[in-house]
C-alpha positions in Angstrom: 104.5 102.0 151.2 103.9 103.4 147.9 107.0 105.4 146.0 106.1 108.9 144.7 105.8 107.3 141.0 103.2 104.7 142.1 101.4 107.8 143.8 101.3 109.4 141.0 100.2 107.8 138.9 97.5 106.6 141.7 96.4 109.9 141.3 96.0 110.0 138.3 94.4 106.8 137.8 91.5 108.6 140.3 91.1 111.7 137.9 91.1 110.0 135.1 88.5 107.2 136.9 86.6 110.6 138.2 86.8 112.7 134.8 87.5 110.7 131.8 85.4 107.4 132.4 81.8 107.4 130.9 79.6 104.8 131.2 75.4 104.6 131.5 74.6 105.1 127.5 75.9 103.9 124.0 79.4 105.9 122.6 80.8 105.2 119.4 84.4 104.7 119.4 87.1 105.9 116.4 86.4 102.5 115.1 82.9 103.3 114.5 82.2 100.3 116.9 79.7 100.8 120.0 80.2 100.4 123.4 78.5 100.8 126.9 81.5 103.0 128.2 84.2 105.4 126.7 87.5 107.2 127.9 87.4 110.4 127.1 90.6 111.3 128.0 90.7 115.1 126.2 89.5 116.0 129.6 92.4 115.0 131.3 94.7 116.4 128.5 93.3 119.5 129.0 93.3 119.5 133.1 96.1 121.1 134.3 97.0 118.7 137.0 96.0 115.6 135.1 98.1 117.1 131.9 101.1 117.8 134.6 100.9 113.9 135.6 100.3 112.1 132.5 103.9 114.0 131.2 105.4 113.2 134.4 104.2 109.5 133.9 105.6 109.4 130.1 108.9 110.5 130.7 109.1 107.7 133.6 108.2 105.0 130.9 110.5 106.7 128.2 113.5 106.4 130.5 113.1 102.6 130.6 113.2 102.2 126.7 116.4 100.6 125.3 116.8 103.4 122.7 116.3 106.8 124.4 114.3 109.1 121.6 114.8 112.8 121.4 111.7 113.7 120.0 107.9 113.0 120.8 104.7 113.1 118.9 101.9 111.5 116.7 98.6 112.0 115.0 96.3 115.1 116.2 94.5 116.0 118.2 95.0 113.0 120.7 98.9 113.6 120.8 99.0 117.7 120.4 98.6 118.1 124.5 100.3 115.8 125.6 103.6 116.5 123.2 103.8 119.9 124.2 103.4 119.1 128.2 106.1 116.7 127.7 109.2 118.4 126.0 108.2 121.3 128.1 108.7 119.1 131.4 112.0 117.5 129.9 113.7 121.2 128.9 112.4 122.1 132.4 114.4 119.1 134.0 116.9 119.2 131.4 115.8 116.0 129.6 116.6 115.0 126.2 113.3 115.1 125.0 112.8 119.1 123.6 111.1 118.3 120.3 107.7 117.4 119.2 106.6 116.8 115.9 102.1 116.7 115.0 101.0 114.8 112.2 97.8 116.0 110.2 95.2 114.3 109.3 95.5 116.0 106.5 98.0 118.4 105.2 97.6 121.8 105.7 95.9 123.6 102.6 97.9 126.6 103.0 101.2 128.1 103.9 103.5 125.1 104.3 101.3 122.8 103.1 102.7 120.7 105.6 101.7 116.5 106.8 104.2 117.0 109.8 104.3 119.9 112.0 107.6 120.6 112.9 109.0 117.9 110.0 112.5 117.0 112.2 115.3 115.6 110.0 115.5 112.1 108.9 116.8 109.4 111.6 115.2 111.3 114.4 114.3 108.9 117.0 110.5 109.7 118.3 108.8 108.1 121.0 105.0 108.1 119.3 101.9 108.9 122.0 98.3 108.8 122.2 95.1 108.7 124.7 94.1 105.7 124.4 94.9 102.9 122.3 91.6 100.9 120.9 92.5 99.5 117.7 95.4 101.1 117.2 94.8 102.9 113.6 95.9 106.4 114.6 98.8 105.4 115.8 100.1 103.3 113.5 99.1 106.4 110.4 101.3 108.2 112.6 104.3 105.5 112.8 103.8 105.4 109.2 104.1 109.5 108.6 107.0 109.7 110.7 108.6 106.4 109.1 107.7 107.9 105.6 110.1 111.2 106.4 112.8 109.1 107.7 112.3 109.1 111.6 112.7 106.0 113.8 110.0 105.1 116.0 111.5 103.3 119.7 108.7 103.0 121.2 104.7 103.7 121.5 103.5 105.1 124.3 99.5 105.6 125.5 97.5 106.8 128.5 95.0 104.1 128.6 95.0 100.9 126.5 91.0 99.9 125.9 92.2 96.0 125.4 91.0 95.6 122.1 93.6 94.3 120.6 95.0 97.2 119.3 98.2 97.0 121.5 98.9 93.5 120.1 98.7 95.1 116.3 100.8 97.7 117.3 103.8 95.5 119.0 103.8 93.8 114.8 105.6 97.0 114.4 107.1 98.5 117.8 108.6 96.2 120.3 107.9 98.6 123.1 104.6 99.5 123.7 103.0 100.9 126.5 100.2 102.6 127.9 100.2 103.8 131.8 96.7 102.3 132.5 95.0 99.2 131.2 90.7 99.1 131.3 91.1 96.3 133.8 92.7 99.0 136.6 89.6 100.6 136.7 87.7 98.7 138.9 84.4 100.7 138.5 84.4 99.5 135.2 84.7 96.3 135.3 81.4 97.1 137.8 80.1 98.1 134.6 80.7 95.4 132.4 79.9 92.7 134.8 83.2 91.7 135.8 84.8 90.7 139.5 86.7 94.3 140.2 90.4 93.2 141.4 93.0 95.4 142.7 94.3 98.0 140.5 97.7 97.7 139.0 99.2 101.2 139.9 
């Protein structure tokens, strides 16, 4: 019988199957690589159910890290949705996580001027989130923002991890990485590729 979590994130695993998966053409990833499919996961950021999940989901994974973080974030745009559905779901339950901080790609050319949005003092422990993890360069420029003002990052924390290697890069620098979905738990993707589906690992 499945828990509530596991059906969940079942769910989820269907929208994001549904919505997010492309396939049938070339895409060109971040890494300027091609590929025959690509998860677009802004559409699920951007759903209101999928959004309402995915948060749900995260702050199931941060409970289990060793050191609890009171902060969230990481490099925009792929973290800005997703940090604010988050310390807006942990106020509502009264979690610890309340604060998000967005790093720039650039810093801002006016007002502030600012790298960080919402720069949090130094020794801030941040949990750091994206989509999906491919070879990992956005998150580790924002590991290296956050680490650059003084915050510690405990743990790294993605929707869908592309298998790429980029999850392997990232553990050189964060023990505790994560992602809630893995490209082999979509089984009509591996129809895609050519592989022998298997059961999906909820």
């Amino acid at each position: 019988m499945l828990t509530p979590m596991s059906t969940s994130r079942d769910r989820l695993r269907e929208l994001i199957a549904k919505r997010c998966l492309l396939s049938g053409r070339e895409f060109t990833l971040s890494t300027g690589q091609k590929s025959n499919y690509y998860f677009d996961c802004k559409v699920a950021t951007l759903d209101g159910e999928a959004l309402t999940l995915i948060a749900e989901e995260f702050l199931e994974e941060i409970g289990r890290l060793p050191e609890k973080p009171t902060a969230i974030g990481g490099l925009t745009l792929g973290a800005d949705f997703m940090t604010a559905a988050v310390i807006v779901l942990s106020f509502l339950k009264g979690g610890s996580i309340q604060r998000g901080s967005i790093v720039r790609k650039e810093p801002k050319e006016h007002g502030t001027q600012n790298k960080i949005e919402n720069e949090l003092p130094a020794g801030t422990k941040i949990v750091v989130v994206d989509d999906v993890i491919t070879s990992g360069k956005s998150m580790e420029q924002a590991c290296d923002e956050f680490e650059r003002v003084g915050y510690e990052v405990v743990g790294i924390l993605a929707v869908v991890d592309r298998e790429a290697g980029g999850r392997e890069k990232l553990e050189q620098r964060c023990k505790h990485v994560r992602a809630l979905f893995r490209k082999s738990d979509f089984p009509d993707l591996l129809t895609v590729l050519g592989v022998t589906p298997r059961r999906a690992v909820a």
